[in-house]
N, CA, C and O atoms as a printed pandas DataFrame, in Angstrom:
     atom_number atom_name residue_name chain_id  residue_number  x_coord  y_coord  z_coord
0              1         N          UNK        A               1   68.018  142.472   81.024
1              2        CA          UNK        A               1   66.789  141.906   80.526
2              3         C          UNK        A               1   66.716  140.442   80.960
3              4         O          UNK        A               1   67.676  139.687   80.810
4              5         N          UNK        A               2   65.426  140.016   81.561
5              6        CA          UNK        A               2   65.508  138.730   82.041
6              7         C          UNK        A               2   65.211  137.950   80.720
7              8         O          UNK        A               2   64.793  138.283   79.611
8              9         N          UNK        A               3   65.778  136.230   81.562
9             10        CA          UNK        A               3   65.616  135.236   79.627
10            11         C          UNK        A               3   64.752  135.013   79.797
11            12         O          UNK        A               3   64.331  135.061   80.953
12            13         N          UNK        A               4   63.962  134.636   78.764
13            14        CA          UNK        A               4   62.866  133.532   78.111
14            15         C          UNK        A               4   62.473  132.817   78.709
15            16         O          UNK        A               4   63.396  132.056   79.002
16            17         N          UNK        A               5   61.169  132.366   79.356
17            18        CA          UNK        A               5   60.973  131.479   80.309
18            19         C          UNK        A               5   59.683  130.140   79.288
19            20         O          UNK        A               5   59.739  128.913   79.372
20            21         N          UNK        A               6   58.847  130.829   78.577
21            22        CA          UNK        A               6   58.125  130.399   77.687
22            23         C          UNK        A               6   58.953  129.073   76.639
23            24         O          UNK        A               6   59.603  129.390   75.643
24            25         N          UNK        A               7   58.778  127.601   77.084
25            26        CA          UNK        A               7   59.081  126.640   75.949
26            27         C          UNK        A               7   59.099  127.222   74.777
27            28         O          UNK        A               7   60.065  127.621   74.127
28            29         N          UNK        A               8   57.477  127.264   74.436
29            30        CA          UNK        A               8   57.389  127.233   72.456
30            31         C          UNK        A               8   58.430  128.303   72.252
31            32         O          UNK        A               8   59.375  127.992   71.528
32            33         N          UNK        A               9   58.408  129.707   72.856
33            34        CA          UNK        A               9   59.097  130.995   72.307
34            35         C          UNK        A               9   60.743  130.436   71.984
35            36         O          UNK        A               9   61.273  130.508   70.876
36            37         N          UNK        A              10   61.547  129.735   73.528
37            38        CA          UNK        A              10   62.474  129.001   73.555
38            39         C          UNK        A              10   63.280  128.143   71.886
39            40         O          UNK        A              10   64.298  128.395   71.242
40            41         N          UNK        A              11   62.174  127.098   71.741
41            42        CA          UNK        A              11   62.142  126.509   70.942
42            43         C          UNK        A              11   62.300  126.862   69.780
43            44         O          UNK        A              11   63.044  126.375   68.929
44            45         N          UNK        A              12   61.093  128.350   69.656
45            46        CA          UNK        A              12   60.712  128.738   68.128
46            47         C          UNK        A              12   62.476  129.597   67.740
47            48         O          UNK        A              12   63.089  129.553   66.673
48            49         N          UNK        A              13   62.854  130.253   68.948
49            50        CA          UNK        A              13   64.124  131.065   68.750
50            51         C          UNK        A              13   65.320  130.265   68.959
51            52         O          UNK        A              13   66.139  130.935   68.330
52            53         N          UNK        A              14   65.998  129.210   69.459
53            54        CA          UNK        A              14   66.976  128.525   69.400
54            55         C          UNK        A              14   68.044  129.106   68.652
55            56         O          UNK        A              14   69.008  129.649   69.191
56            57         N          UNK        A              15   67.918  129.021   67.638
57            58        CA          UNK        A              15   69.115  129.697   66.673
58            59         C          UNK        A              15   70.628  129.378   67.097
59            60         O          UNK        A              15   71.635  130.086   67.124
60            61         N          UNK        A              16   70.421  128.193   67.379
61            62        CA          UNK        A              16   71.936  127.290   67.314
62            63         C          UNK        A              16   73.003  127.809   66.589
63            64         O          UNK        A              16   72.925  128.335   65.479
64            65         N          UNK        A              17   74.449  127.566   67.559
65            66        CA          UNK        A              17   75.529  127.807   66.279
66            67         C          UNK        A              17   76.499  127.165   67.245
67            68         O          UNK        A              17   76.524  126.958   68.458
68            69         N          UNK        A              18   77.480  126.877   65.959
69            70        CA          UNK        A              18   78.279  125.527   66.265
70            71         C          UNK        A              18   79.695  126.817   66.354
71            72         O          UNK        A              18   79.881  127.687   65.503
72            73         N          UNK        A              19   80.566  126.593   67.660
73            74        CA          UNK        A              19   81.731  126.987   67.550
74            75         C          UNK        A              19   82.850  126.247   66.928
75            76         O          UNK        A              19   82.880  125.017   66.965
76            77         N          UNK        A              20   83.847  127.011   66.310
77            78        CA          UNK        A              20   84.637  126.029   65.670
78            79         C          UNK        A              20   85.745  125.592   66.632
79            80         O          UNK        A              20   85.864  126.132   67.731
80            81         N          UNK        A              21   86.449  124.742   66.270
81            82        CA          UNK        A              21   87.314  124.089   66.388
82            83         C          UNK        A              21   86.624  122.483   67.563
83            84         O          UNK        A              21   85.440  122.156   67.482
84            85         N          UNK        A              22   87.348  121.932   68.262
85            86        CA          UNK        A              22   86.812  120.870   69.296
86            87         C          UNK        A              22   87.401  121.332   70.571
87            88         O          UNK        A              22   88.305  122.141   70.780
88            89         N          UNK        A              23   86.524  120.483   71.536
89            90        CA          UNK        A              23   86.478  120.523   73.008
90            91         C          UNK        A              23   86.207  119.219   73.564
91            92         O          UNK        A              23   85.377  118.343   73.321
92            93         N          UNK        A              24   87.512  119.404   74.690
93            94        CA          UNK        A              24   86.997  118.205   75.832
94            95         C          UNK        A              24   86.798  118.519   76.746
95            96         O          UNK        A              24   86.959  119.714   76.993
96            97         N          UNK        A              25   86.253  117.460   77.947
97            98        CA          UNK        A              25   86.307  117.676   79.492
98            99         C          UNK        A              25   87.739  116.712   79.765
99           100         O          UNK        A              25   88.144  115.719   79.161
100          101         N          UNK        A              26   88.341  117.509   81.016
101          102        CA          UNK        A              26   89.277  116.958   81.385
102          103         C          UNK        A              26   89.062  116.732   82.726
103          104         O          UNK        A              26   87.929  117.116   83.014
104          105         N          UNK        A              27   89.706  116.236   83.761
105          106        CA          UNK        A              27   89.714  116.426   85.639
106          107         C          UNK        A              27   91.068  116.974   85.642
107          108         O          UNK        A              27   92.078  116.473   85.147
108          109         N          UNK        A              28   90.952  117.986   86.220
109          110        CA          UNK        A              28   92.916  118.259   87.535
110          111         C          UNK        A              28   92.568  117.779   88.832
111          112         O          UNK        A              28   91.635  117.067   89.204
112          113         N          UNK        A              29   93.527  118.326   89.453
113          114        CA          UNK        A              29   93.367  117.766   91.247
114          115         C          UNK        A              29   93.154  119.326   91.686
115          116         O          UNK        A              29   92.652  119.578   92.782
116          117         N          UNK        A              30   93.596  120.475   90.692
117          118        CA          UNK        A              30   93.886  121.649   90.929
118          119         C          UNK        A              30   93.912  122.666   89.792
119          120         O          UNK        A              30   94.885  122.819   89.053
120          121         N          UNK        A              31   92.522  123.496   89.687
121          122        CA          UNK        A              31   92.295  123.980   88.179
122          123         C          UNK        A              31   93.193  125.134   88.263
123          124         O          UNK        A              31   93.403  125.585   87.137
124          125         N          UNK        A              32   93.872  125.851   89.303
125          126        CA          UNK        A              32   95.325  126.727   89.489
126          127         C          UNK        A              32   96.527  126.236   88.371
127          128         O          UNK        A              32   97.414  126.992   87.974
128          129         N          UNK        A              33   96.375  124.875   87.967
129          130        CA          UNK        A              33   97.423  124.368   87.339
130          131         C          UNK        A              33   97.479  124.595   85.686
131          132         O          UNK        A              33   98.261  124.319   84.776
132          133         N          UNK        A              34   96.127  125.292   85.839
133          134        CA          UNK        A              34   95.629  125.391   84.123
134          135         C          UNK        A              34   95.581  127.537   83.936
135          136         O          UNK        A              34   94.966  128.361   84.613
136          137         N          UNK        A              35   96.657  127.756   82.561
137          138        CA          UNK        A              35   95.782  129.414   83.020
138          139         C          UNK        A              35   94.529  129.735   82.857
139          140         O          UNK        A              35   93.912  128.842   82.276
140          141         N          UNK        A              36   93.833  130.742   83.163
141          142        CA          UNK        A              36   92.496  131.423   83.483
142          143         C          UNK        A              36   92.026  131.248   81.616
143          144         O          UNK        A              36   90.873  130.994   81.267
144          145         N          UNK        A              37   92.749  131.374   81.003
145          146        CA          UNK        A              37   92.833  132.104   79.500
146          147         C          UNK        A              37   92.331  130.389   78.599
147          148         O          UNK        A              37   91.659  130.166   77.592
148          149         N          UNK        A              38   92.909  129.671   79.377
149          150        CA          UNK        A              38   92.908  128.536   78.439
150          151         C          UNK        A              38   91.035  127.581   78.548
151          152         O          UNK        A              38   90.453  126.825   77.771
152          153         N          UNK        A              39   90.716  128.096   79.765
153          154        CA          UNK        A              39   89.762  127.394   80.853
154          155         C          UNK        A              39   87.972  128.208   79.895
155          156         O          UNK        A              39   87.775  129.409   79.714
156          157         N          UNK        A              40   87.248  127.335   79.590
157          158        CA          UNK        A              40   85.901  127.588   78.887
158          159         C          UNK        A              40   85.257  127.797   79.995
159          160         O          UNK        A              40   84.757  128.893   80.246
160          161         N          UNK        A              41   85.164  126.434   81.060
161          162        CA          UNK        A              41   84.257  126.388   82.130
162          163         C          UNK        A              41   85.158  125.181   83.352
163          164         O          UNK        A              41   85.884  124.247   83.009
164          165         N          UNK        A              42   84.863  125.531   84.568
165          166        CA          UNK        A              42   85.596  125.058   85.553
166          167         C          UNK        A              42   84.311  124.852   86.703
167          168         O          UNK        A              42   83.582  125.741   87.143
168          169         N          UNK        A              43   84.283  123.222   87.070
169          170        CA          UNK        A              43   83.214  122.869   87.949
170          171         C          UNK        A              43   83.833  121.985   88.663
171          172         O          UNK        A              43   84.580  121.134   88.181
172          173         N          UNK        A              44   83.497  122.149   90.236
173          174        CA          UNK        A              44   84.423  121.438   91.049
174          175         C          UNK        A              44   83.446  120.741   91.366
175          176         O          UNK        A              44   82.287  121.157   91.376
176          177         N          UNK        A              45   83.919  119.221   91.760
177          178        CA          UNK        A              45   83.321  118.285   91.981
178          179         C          UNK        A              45   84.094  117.259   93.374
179          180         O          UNK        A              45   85.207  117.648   93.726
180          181         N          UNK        A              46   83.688  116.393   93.888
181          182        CA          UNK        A              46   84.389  115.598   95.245
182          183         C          UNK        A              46   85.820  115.205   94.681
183          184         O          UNK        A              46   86.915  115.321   95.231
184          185         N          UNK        A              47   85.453  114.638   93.250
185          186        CA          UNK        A              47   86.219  113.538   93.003
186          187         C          UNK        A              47   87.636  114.547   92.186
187          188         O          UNK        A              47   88.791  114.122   92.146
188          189         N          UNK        A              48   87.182  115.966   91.574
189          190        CA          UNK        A              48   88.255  116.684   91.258
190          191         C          UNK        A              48   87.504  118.059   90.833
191          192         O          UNK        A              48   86.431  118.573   91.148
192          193         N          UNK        A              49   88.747  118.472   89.826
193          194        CA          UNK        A              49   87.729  119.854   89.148
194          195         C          UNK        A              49   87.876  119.419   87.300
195          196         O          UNK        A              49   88.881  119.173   86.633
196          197         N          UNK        A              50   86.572  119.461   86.957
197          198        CA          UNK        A              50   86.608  119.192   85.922
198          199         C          UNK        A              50   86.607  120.839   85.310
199          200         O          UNK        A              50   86.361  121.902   85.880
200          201         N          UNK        A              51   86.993  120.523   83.901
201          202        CA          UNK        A              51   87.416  121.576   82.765
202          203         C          UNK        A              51   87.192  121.451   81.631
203          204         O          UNK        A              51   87.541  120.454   80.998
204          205         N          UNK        A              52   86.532  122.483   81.107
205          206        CA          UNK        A              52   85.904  122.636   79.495
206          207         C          UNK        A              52   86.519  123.169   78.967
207          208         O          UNK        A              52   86.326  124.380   79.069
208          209         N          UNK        A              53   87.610  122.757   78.095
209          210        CA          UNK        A              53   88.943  123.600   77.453
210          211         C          UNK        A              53   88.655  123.007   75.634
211          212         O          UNK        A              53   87.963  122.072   75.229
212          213         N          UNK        A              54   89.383  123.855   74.983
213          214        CA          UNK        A              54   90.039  123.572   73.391
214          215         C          UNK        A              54   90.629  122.232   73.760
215          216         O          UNK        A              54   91.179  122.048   74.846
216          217         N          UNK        A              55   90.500  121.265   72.801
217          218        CA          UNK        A              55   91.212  119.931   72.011
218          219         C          UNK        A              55   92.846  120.533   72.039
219          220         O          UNK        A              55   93.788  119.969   72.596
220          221         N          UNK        A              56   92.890  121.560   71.438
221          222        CA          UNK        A              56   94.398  122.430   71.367
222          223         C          UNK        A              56   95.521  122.636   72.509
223          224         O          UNK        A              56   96.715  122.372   72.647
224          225         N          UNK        A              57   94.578  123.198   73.190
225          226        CA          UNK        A              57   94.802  123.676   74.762
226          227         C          UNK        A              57   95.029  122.441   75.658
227          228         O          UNK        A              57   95.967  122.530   76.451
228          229         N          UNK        A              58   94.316  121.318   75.649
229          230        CA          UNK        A              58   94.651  119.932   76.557
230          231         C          UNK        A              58   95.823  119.476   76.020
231          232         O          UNK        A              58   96.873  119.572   76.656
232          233         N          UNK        A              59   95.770  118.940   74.810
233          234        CA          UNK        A              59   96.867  118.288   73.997
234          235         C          UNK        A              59   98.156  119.514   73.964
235          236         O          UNK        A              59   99.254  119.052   73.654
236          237         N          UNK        A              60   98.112  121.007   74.252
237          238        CA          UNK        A              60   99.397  121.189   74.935
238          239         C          UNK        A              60   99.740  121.205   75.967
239          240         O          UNK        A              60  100.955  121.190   76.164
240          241         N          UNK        A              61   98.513  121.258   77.460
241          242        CA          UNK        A              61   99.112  121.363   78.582
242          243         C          UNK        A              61   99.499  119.416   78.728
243          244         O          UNK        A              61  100.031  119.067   79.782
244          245         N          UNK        A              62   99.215  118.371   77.712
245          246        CA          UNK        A              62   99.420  117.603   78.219
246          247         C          UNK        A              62   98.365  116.407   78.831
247          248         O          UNK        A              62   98.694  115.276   79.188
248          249         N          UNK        A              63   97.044  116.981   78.842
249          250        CA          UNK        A              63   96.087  116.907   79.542
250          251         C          UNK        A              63   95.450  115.523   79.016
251          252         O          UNK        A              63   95.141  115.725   77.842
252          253         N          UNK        A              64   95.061  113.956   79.454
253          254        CA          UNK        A              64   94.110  113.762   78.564
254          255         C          UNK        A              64   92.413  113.280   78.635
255          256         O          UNK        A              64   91.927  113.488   79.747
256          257         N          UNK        A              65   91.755  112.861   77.933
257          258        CA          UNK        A              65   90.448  112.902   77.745
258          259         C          UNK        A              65   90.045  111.968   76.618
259          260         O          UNK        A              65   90.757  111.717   75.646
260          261         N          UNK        A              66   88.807  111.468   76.848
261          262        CA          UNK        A              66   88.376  110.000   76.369
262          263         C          UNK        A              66   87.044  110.744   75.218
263          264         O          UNK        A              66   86.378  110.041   74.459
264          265         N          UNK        A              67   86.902  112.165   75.325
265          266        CA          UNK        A              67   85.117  112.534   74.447
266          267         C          UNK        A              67   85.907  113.663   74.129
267          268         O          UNK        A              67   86.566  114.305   74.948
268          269         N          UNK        A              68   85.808  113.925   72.704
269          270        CA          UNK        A              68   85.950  115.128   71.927
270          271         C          UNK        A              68   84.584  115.651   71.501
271          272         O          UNK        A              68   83.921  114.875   70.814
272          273         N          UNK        A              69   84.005  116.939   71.819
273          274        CA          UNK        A              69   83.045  117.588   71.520
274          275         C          UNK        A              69   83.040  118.519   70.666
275          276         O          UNK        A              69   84.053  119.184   70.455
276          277         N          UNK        A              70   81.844  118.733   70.001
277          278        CA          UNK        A              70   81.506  120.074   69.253
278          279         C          UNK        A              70   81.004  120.602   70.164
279          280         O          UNK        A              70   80.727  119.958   71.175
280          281         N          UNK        A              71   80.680  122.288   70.023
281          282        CA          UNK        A              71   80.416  123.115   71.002
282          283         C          UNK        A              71   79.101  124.018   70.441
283          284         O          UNK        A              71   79.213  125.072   69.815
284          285         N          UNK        A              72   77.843  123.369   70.805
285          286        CA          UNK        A              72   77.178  124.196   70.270
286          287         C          UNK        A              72   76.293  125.054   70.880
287          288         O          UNK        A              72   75.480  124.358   71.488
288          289         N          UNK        A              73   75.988  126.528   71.054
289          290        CA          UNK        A              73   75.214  127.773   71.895
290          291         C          UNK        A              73   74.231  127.719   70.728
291          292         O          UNK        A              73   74.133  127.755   69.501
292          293         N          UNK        A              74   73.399  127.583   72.165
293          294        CA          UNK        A              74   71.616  128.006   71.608
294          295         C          UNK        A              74   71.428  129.735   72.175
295          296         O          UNK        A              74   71.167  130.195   73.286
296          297         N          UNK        A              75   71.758  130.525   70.550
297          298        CA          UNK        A              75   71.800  131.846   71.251
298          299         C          UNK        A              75   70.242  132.379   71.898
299          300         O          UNK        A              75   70.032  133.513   72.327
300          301         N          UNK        A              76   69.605  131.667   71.863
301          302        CA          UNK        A              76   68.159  131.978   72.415
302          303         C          UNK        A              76   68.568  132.930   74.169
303          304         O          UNK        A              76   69.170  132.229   74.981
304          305         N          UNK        A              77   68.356  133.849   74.450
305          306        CA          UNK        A              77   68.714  133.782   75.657
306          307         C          UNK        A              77   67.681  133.289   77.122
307          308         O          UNK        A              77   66.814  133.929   77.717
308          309         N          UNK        A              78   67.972  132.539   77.246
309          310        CA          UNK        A              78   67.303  131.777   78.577
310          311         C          UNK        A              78   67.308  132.071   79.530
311          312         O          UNK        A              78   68.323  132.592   79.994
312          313         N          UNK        A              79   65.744  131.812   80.580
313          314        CA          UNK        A              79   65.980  131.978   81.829
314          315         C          UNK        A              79   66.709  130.781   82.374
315          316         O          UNK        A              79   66.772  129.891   81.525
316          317         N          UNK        A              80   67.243  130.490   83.445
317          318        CA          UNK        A              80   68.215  129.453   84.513
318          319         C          UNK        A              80   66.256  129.058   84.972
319          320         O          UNK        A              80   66.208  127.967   85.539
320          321         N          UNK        A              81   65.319  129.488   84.875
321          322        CA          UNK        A              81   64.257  129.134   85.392
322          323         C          UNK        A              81   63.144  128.409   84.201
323          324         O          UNK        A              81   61.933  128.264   84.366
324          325         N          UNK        A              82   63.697  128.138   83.362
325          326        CA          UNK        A              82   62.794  127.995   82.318
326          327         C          UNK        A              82   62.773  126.313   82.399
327          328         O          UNK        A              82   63.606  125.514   82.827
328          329         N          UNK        A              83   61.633  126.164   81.879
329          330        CA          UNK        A              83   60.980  124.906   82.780
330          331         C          UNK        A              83   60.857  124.141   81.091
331          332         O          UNK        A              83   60.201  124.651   80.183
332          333         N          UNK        A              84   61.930  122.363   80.920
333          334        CA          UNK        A              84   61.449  121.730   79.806
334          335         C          UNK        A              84   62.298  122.078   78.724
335          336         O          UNK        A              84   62.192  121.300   77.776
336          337         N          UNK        A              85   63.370  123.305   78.518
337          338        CA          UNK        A              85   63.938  123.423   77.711
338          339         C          UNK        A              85   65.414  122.277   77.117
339          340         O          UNK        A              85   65.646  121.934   75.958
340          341         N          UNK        A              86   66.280  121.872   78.526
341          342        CA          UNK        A              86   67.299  121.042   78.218
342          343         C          UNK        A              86   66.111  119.296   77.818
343          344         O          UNK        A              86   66.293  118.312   77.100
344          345         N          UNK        A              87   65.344  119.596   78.449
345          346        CA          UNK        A              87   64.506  117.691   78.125
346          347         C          UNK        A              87   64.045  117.752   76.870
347          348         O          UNK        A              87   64.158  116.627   76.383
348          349         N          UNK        A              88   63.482  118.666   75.937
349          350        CA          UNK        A              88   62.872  118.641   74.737
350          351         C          UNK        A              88   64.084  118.532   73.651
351          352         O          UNK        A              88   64.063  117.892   72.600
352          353         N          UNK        A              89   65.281  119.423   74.243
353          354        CA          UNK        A              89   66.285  118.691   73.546
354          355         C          UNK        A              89   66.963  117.480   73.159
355          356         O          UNK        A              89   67.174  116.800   72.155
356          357         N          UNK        A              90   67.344  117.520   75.043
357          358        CA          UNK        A              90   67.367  115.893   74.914
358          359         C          UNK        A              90   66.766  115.204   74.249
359          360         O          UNK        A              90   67.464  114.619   73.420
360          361         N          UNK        A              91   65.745  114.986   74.220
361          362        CA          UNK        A              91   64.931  114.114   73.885
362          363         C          UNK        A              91   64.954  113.623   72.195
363          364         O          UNK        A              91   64.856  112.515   71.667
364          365         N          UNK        A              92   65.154  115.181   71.575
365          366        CA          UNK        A              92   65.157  115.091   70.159
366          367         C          UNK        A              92   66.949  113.907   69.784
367          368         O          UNK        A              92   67.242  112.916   69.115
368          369         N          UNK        A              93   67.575  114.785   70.636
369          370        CA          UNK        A              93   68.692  114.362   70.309
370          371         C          UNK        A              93   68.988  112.775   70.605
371          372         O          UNK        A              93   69.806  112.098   69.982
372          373         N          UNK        A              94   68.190  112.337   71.640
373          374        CA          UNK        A              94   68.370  111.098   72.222
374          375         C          UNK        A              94   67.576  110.062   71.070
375          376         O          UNK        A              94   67.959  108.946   70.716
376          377         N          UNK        A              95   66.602  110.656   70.706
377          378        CA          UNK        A              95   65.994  110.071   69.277
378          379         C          UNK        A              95   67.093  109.611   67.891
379          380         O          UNK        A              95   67.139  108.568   67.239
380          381         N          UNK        A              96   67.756  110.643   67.817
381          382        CA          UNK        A              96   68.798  110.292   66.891
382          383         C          UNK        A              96   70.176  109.746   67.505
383          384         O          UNK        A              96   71.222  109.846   66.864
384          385         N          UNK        A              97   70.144  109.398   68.268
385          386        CA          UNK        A              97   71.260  108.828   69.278
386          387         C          UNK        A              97   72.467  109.658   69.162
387          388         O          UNK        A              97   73.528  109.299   68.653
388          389         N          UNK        A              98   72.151  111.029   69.787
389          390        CA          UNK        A              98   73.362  111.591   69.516
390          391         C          UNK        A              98   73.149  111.827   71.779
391          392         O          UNK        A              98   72.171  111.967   72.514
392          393         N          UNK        A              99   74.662  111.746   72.017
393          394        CA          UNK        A              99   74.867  111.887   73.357
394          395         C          UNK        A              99   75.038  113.593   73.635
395          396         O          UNK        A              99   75.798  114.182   72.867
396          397         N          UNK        A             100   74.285  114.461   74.809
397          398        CA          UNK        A             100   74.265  115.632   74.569
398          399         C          UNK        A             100   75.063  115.936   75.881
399          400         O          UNK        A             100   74.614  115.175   76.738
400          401         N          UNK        A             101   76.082  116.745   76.424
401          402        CA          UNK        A             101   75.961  117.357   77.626
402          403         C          UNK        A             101   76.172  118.552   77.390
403          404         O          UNK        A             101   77.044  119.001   76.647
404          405         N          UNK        A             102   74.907  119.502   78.383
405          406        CA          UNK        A             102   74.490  120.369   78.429
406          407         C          UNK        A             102   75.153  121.221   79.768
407          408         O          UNK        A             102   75.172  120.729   80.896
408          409         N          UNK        A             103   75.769  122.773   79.397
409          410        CA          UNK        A             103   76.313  123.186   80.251
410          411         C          UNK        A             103   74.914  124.947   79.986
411          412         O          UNK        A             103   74.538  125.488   78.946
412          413         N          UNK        A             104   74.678  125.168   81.039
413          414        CA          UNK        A             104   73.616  126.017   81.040
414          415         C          UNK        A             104   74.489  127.298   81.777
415          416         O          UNK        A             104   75.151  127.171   82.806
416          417         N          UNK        A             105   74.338  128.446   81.064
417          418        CA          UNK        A             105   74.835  129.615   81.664
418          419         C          UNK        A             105   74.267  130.436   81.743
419          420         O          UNK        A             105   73.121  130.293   81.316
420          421         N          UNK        A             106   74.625  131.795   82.307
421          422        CA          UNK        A             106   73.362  132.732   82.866
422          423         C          UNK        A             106   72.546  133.537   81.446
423          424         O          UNK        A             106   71.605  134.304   81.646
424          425         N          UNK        A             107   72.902  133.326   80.462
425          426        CA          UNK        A             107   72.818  133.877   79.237
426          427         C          UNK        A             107   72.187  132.561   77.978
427          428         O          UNK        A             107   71.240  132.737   77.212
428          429         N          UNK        A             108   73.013  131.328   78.083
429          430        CA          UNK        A             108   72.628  130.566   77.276
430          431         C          UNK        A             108   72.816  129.351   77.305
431          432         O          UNK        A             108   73.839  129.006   77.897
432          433         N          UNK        A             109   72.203  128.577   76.883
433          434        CA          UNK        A             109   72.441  126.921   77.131
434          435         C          UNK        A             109   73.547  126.596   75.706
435          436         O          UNK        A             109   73.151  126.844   74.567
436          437         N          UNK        A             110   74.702  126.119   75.923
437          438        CA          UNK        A             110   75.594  125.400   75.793
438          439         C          UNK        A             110   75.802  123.671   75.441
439          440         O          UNK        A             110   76.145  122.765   76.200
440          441         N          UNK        A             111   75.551  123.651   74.417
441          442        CA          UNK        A             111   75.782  121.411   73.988
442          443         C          UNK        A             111   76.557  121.114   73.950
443          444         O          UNK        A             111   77.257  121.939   73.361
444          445         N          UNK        A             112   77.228  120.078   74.312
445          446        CA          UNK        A             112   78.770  119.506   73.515
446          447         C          UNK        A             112   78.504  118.173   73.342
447          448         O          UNK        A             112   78.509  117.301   74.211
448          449         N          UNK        A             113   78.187  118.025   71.757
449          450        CA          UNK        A             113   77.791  116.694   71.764
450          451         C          UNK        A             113   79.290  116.084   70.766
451          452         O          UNK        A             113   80.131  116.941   70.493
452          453         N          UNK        A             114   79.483  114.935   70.383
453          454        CA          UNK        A             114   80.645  114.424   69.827
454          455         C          UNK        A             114   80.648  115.230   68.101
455          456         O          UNK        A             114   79.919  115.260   67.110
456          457         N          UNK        A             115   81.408  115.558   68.366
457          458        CA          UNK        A             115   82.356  116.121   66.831
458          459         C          UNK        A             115   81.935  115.153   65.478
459          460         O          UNK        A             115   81.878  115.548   64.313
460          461         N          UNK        A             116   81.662  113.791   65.970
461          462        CA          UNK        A             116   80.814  113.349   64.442
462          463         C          UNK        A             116   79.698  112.958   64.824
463          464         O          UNK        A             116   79.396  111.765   64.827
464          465         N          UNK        A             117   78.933  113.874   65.195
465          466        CA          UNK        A             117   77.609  114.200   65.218
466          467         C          UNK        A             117   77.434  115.410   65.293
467          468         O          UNK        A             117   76.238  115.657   65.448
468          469         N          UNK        A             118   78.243  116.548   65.248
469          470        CA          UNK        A             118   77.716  117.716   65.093
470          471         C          UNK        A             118   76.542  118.467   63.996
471          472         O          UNK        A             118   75.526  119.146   64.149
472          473         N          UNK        A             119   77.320  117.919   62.820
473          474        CA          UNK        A             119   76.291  118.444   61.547
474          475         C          UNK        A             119   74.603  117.751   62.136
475          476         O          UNK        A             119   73.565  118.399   62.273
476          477         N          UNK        A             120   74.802  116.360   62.375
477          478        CA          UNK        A             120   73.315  116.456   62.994
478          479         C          UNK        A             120   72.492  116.320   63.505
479          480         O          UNK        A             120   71.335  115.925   63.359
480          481         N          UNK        A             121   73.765  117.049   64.913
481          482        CA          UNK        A             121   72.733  117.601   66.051
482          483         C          UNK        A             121   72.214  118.945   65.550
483          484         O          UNK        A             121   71.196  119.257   66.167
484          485         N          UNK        A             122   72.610  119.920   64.558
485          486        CA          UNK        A             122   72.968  121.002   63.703
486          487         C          UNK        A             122   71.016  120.940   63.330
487          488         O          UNK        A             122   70.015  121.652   63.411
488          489         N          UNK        A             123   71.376  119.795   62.975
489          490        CA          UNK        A             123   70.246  119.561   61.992
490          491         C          UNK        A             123   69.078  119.704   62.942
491          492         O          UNK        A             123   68.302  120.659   62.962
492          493         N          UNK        A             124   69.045  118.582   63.771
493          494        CA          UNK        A             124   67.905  118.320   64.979
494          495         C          UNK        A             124   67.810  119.477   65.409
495          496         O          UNK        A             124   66.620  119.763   65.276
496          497         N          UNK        A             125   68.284  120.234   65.800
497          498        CA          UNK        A             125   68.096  121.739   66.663
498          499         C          UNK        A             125   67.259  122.610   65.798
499          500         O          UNK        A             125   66.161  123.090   66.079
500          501         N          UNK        A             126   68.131  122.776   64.403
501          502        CA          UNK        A             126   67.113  123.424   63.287
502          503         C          UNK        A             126   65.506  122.765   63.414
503          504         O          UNK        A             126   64.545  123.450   63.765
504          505         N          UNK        A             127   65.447  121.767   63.171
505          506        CA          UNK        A             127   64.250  121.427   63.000
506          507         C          UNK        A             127   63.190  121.062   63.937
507          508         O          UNK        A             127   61.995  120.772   63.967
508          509         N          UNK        A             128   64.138  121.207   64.634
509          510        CA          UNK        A             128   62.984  121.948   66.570
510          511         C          UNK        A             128   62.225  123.090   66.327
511          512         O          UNK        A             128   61.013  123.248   66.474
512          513         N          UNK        A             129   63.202  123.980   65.881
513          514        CA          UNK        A             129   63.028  125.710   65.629
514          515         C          UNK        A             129   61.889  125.613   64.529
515          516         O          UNK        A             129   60.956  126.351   64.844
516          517         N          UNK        A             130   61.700  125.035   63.511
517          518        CA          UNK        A             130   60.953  124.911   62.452
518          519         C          UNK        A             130   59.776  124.632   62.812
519          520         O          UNK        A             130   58.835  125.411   62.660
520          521         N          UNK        A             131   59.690  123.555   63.303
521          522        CA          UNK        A             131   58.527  123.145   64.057
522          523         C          UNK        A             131   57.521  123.662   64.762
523          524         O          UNK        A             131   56.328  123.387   64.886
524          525         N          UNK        A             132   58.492  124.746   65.348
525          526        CA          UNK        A             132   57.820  125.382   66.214
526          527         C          UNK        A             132   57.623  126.995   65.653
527          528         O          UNK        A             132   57.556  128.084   66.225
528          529         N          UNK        A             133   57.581  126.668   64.600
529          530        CA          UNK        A             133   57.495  128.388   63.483
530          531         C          UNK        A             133   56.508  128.047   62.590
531          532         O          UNK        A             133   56.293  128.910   61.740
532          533         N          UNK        A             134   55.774  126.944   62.518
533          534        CA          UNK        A             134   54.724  126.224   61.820
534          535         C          UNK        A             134   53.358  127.036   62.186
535          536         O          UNK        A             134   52.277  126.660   61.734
């Protein structure tokens, strides 16, 4: 089934949820060095390969990192084509000065904003959805 391409529908369905525990980004020189099992998301870049792992998982391979995140899926399922959905977020979120990075997958858009701001980015997301159920 293809995702959601429609903003308001987007918006009105969001239905955010916060995974537990925390997450960082880390860099290797070589994401081979990390197992498959431990690894959320793996994006190679010039400068290295960055990695979306457990707080748990870095702090045992050793690993370290400067931003601890909450992890929050907008189970809405999305198109990769949907036009305005990561900016209306942003935007809300940038209002309340919460810092967002957004990892978009073929199924769902993905937040990791800082761990004391989760409850409310929690909040802001809800009340996107509300808004748009008016």
């Amino acid at each position: 089934m293809p995702g959601e391409t429609d903003l308001q529908k987007l918006l009105a369905g969001l239905q955010p949820y916060q995974h537990d525990g925390e997450y960082v980004f880390v860099t290797v020189d070589d994401a081979l060095s990390v197992e498959r099992k431990d690894i959320l998301c793996e994006f190679k870049e010039e400068e290295g390969v960055t990695l979306v792992l457990s707080r748990v998982s870095a702090d045992a391979l050793g690993l370290t990192y400067d931003f601890v995140a909450a992890w929050i899926t907008l189970r809405i399922h999305s198109s990769l084509q949907a036009v305005g959905l990561t900016a209306r977020i942003a935007t809300a979120l940038a209002e309340e000065q919460i810092s967002c990075n957004v990892i978009a997958a073929f199924h769902h858009d993905h937040l990791f904003v800082d761990v004391r701001d989760a409850e409310r980015a929690m909040q802001v997301l809800m009340d996107l959805t509300k808004a748009e159920n008016r």
